[in-house]
TIMAR-687615 format. One record per residue: residue in one letter; x, y, z of N, C-alpha, C in turn. Coordinates in pm, whole numbers, plus 32768, in hexadecimal, padded with zeros to 4 digits. Atoms other than C-alpha are relative to their C-alpha. Layout:
! TIMAR-687615
AXYZXYZXYZ;...
This chain:
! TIMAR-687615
X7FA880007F8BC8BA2225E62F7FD07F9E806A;X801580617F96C7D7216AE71180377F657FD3;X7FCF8053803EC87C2019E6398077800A806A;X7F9A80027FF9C9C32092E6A080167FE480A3;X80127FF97F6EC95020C0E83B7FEA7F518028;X806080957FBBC8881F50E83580897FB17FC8;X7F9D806F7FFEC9C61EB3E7A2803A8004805F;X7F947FF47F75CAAC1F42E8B27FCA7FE98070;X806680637F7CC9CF1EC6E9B880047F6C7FFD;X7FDB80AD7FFFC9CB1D84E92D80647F978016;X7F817FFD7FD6CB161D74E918804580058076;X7FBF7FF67F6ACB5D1DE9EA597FD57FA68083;X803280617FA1CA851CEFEAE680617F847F90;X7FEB80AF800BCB151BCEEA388095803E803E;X7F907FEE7FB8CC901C60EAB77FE8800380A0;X804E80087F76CBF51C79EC167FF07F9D8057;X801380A27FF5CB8A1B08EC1A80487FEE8005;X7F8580738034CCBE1A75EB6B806B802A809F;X7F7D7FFC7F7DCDA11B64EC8C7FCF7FE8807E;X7FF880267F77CCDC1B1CEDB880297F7D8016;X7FAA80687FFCCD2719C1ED7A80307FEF8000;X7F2880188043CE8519A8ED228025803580A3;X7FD77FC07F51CE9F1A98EE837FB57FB78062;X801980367F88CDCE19B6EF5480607FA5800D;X7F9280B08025CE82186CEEBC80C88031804B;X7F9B7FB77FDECFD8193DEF0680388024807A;X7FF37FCD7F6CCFB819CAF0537FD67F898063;X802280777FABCF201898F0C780747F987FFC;X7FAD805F7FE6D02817BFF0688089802C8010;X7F5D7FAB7FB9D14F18B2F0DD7FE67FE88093;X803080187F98D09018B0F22A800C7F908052;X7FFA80777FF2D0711747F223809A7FD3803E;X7F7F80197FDAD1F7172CF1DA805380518085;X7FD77FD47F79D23B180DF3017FC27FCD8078;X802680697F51D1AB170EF3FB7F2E8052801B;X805A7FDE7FF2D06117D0F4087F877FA18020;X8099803F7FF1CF0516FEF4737FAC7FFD7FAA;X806D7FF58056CE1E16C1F3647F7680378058;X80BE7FA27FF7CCFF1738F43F8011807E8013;X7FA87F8B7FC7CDEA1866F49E7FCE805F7F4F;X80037FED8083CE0B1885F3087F6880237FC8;X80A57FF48029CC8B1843F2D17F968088800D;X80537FB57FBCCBFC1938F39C803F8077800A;X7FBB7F797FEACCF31A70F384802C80127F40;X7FD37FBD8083CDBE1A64F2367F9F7FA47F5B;X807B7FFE8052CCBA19A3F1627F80805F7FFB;X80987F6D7FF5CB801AA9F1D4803F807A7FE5;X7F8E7F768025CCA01BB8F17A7FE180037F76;X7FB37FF980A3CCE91B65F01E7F7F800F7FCD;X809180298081CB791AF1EFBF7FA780857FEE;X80257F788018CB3B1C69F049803C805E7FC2;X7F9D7FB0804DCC3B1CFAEF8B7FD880517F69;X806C7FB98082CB481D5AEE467FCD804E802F;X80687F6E7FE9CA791E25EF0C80478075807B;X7FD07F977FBDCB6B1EE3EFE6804B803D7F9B;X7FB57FB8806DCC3C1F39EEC97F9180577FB2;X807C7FBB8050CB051FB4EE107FE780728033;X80297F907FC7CA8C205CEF068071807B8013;X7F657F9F7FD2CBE2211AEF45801A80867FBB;X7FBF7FB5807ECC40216DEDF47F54805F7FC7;X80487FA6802CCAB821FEEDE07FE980508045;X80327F8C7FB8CA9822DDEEEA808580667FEE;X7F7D7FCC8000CC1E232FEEA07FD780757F78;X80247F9D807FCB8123AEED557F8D8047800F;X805E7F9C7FF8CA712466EDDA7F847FD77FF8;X805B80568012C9722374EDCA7FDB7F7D807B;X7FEE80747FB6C92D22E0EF377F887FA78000;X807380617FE7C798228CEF00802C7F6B7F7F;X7FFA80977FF9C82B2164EE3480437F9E8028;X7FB580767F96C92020E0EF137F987FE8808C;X806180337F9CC80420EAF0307F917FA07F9E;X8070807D8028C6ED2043EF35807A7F6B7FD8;X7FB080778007C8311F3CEEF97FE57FB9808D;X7FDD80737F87C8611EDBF0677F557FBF7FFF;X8062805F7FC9C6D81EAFF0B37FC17FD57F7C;X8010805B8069C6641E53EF55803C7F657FFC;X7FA28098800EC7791D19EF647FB77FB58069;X805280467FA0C6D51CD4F0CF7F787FBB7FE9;X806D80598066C5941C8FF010801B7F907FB0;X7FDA807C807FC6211BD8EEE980157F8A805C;X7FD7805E7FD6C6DA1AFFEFCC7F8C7FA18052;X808880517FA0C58E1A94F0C07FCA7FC67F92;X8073800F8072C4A91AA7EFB580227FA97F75;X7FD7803C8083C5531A2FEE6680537F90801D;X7FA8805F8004C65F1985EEE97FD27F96806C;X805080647FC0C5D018B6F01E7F9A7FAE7FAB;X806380068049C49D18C0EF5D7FE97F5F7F5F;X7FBB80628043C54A1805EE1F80357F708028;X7FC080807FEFC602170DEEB87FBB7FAB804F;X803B804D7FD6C50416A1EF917F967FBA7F9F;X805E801D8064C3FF165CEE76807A7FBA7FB2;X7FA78064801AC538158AEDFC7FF87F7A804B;X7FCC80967FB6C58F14B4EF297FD580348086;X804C7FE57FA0C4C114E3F06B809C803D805F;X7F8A7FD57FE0C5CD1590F165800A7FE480C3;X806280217F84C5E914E6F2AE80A88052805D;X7F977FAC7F92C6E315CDF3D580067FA7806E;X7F8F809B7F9FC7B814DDF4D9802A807D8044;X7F6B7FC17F9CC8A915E4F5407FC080858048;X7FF17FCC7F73C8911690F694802B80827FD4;X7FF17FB98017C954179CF5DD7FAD80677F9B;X80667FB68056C86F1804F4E77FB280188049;X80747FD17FABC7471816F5D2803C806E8026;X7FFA7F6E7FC1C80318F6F6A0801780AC7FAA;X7FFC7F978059C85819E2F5767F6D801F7FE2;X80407FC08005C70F19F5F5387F99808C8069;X800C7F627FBCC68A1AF9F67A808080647FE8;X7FB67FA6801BC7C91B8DF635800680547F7C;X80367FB58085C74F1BE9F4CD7FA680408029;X80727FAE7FD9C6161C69F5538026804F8072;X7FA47F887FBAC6CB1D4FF651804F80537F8C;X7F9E7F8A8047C7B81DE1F5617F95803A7FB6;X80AF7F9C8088C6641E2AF4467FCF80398079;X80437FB07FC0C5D41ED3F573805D8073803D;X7FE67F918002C6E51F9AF5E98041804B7F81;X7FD57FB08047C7632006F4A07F9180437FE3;X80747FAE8029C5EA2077F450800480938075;X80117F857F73C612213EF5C0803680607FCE;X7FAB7FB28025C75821EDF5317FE3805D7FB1;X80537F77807EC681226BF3FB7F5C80378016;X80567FA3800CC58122CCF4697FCF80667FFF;X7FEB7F828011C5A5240EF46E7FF4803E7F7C;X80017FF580A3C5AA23FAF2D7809180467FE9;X7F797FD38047C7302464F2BA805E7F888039;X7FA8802E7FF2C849237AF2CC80798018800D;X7F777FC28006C9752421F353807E7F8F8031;X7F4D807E7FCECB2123AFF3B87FC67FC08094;X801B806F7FA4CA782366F5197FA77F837FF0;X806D80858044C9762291F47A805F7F7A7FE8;X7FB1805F8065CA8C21F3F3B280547FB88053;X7F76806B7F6FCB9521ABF5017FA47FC8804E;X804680307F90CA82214FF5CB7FE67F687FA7;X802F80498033CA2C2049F4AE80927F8B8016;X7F6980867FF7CBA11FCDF47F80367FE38063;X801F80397F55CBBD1FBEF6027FBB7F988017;X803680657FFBCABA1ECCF5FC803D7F5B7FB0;X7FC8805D803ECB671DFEF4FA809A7FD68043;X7F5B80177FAECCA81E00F5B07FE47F998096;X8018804D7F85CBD41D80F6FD7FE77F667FBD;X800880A0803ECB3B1C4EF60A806E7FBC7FC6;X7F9880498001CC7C1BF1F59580317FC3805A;X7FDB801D7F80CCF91BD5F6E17FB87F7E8033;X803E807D7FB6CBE91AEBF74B7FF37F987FD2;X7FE180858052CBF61A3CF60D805C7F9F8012;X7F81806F7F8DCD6E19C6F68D7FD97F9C806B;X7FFF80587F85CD04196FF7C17F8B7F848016;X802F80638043CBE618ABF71E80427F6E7FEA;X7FC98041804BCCB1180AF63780657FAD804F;X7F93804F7FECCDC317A1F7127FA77FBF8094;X805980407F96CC981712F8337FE87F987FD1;X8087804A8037CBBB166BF75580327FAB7F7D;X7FB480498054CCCB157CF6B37FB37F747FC3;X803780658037CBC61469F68D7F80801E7FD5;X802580118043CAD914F8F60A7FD37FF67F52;X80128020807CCA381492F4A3801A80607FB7;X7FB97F9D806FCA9515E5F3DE80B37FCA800F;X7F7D7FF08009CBEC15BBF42F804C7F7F7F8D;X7FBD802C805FCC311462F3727FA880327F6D;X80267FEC807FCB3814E8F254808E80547FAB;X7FB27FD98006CC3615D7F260808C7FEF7FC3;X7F8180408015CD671517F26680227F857F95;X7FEA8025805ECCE2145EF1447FF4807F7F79;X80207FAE8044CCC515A5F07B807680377FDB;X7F8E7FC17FD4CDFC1645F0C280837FBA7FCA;X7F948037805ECF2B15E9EFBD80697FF2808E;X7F9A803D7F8FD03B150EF07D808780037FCA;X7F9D80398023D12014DBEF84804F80837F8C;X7F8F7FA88043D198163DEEC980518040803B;X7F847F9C7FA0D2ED16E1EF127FE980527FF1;X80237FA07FD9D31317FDEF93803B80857F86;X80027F9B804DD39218D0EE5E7F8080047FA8;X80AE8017804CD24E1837ED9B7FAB8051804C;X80417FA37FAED18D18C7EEC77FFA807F7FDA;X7FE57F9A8034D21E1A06EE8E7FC980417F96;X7FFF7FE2807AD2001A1DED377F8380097FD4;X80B280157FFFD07A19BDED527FE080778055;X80207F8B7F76D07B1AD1EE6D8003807F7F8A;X7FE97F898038D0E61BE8ED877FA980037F92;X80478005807FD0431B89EC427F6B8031801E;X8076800A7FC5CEF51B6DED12800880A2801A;X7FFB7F908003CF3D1CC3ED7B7FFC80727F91;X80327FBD8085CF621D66EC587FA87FE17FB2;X808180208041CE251CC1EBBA7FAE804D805C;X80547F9B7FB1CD7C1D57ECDC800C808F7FE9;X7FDB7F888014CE2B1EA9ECAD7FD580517F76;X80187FCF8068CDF51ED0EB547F587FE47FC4;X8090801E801ACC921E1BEB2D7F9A8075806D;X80457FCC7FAECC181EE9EC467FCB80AE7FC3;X7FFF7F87802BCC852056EB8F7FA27FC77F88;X8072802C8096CBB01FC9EA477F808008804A;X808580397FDDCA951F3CEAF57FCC80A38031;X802F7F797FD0CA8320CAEBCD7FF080717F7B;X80247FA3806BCA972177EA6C7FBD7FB97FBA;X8092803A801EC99D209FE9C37FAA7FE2803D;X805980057F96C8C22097EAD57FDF80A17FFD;X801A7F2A7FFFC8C52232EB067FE5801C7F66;X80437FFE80A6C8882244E9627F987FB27FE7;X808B80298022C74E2182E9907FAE8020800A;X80697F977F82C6CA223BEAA87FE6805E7FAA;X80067F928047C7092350E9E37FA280087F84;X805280178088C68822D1E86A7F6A7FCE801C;X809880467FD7C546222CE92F7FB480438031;X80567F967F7AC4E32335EA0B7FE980128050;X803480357F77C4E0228EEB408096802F8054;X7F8D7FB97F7CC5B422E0EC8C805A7F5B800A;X7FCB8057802CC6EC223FEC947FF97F8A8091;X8021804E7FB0C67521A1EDEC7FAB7FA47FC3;X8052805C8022C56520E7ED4980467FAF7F8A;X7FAE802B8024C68B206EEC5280717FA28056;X7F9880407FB6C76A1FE0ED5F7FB57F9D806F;X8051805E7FCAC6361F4BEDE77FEA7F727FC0;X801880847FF8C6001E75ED1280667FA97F7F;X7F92803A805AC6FD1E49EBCE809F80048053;X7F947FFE7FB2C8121E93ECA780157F66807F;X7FE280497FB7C7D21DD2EDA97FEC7F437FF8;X800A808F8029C75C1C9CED1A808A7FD37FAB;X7F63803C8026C8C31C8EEC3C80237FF18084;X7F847FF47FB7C9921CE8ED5A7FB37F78807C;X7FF580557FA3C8D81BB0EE3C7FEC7F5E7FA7;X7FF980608025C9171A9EED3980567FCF802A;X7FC080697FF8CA201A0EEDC47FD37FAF8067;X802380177FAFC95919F6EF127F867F9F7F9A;X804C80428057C86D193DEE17801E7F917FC4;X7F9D80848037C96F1835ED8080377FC4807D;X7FD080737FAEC9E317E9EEBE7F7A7FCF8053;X804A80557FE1C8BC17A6EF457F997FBE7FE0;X803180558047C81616DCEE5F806A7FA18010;X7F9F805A800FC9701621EE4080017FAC805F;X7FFA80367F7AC96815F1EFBD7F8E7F718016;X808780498025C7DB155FEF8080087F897FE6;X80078071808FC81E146CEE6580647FA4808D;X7FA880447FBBC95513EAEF527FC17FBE807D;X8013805D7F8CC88A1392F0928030807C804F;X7F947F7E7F94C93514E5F12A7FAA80728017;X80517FB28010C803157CF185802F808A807B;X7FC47FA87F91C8A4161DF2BF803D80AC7FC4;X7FB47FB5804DC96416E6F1DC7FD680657F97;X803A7F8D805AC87A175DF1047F9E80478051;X80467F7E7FB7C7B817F9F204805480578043;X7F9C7FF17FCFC8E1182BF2A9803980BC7FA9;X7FC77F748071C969192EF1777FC4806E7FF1;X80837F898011C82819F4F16A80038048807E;X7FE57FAB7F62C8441A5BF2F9808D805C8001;X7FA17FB98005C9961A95F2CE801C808E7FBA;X80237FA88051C9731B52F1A97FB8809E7FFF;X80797F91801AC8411C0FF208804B80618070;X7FC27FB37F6DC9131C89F377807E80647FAC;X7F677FC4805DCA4F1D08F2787FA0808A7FDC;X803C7F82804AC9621DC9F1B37FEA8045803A;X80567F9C7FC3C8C31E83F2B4807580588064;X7F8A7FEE7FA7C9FA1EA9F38E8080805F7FB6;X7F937FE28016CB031EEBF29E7FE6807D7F69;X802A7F9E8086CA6C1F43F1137FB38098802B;X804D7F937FE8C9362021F1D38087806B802E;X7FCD7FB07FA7CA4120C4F293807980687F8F;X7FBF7FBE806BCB2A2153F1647FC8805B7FD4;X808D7F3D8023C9FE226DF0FA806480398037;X7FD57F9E7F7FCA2022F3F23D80798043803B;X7F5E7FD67FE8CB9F2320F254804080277F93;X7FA17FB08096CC002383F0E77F7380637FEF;X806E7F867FFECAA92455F0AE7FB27FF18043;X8092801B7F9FC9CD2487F1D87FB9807F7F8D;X808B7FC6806CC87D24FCF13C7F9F7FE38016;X8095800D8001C72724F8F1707FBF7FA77F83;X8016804B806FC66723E4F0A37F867FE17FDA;X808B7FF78018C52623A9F0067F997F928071;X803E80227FBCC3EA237AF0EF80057F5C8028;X803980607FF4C38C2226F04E80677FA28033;X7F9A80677FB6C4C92175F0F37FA3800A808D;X8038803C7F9DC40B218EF23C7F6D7FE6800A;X807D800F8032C2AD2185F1C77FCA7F747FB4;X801980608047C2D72067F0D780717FA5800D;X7FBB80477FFBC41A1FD1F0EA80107FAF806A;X7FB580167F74C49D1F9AF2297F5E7F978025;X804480877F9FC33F1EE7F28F7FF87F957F93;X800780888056C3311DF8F16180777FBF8059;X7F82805B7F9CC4AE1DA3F1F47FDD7FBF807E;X802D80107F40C4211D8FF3707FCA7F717FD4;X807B80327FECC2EE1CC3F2EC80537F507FBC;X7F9980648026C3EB1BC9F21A803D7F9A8067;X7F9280497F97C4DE1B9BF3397FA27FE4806E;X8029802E7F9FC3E91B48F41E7F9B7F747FD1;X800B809E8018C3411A3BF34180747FA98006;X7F93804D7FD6C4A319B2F33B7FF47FB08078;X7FFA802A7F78C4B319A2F49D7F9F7F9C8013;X80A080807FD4C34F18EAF4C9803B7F957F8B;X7FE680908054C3C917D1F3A480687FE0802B;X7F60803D7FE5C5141797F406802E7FEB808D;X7FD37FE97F83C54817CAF5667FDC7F4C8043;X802D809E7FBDC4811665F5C97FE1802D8072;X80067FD77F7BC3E316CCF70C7FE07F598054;X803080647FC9C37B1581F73980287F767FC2;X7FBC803D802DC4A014CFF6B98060801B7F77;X7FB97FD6804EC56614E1F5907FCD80667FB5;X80707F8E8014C50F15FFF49780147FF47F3C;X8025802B80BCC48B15ACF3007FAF806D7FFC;X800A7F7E802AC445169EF2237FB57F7D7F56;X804280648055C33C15B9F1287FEB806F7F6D;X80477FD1807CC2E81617EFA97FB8803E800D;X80627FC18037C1C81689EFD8802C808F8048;X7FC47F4C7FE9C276179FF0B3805180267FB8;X7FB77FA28089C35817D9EFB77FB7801D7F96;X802B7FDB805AC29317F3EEBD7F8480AA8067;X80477FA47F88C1A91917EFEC808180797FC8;X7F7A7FB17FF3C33119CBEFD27FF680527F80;X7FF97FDC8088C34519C1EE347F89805C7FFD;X804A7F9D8034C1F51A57EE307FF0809F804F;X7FED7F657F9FC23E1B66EF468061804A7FA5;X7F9A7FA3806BC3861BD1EE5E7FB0802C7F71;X80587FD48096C2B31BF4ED2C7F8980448017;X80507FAB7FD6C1A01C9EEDE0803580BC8028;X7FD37F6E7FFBC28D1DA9EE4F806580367F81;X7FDA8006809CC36D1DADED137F98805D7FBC;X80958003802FC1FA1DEEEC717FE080A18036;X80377F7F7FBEC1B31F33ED8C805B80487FB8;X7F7F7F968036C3131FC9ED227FE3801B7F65;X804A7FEA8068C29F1FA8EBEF7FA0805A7FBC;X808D7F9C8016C15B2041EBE5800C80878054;X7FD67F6D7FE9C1F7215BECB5804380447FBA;X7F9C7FBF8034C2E021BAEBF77FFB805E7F9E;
């Protein structure tokens, strides 16, 4: 049986991939055709879609009774993404940050990882946990707009506006919109029942499952695009995706537990998790930010990142 669990996982991650794409590519260029701003687009319904694996995940697992692996999804992915995915692409192509907007996302990442840690600390994650979380996401949208429609010159926005399909109509749109959706919909229910049949056949808690097989599928696409971004010269973007990314997760995926099953959750989320995340997002901040001019993120710190993800990878491991 465990055969039958590790296929439908696999599965549900490669449907996962194929539909967040099809739904970024989709929504972005419906957006587009409705007059929308590519940095408008960039920074709201691109960081949507690319979060769209792990809020669905998380949804459909706490919906089934299972919220410690929609919480090891949101901050597990927050790892992957610093650690593996920064990590990666910088040990590719050194990663140098220009845009004004990214800096500022980054204290605003390190605010939200500190008050969502406030919210749990208590060790239960209840519905106020969960509105207080998607409240917050409702205020960063907001400012994202008013970002986006300020800060018309700067450098994310044409990375942006070379990213961002110009030229499909709007039933194509559509049609990429829905398909994408249902790859998400249906890859997501696989990936939560072969994921919960591993936990199960392995022995391990299905938090320490969504820590780290979970969440490493569900942040490949945050992984293709920003390597893609890399290779292109679009480094803005690929740091860019990971902030965005990491603020969704914590804001929108964390916050789904708490409002379909509030529940009390195991210790080592604030014992072990939550500060690897802290300790992550605050090397971020020190490489990228540039205090003293622009802000590079060199190999050899990526390669510092890769071996922090495989160090903790490694603990979960040997706990388990």
């Amino acid at each position: 049986m465990i055969w039958g669990h590790l296929l439908a996982a696999a599965g549900g991650l490669v449907l996962l991939v194929a539909g967040a794409d099809r739904f970024v590519t989709g929504a972005a260029a419906l957006a587009r055709n409705l007059g929308v701003a590519p940095m408008v687009i960039g920074l709201t319904v691109v960081g949507f879609g690319t979060s769209a694996p792990e809020m669905l995940v998380s949804g459909i697992a706490a919906w089934q009774g299972n919220p410690g692996l929609g919480i090891g999804n949101a901050l597990g992915s927050n790892v992957t993404n610093i650690a593996l995915i920064i990590g990666a692409t910088a040990l590719v192509r050194p990663l140098r940050v220009h845009s004004q907007t990214v800096r500022r996302e980054l204290p605003v990442l390190m605010a939200v990882t500190l008050a969502a840690f406030a919210l749990m600390a208590d060790g239960h994650l209840g519905r106020l946990d969960g509105a207080l979380l998607l409240g917050g996401l409702g205020l960063l949208l907001y400012a994202m707009l008013l970002l986006a429609r300020r800060d018309r010159r700067d450098p994310l926005a044409a990375e942006f506006a070379a990213e961002i399909p110009t030229a499909m109509p709007t039933p194509r749109a559509l049609l990429w919109l829905a398909l994408g959706l249902a790859g998400l919909l249906a890859g997501s229910r696989a990936l939560v029942w072969g994921a919960v049949g591993l936990a199960e056949a392995l022995g391990v808690s299905d938090l320490v499952i969504g820590l780290t097989v979970v969440a490493i599928g569900t942040s490949l696409p945050e992984l293709a695009a920003s390597l893609a971004g890399a290779l292109k010269g679009e480094d803005d973007i690929a740091v860019g995706n990971v902030i965005g990314s990491n603020m969704f997760n914590l804001l929108a995926v964390l916050a789904l537990p708490g409002l379909i099953r509030p529940a009390p959750f195991a210790p080592e989320v604030l014992t072990r998790d939550f500060p690897v995340m802290v300790a992550l997002t605050v090397a971020l901040l020190a490489m990228a930010h540039g205090f003293r001019g622009e802000g590079r993120i060199q190999r050899w710190e990526g390669a510092l990142l890769l071996a922090a993800f495989l160090s903790y990878d490694y603990m979960l491991y040997a706990g388990s």
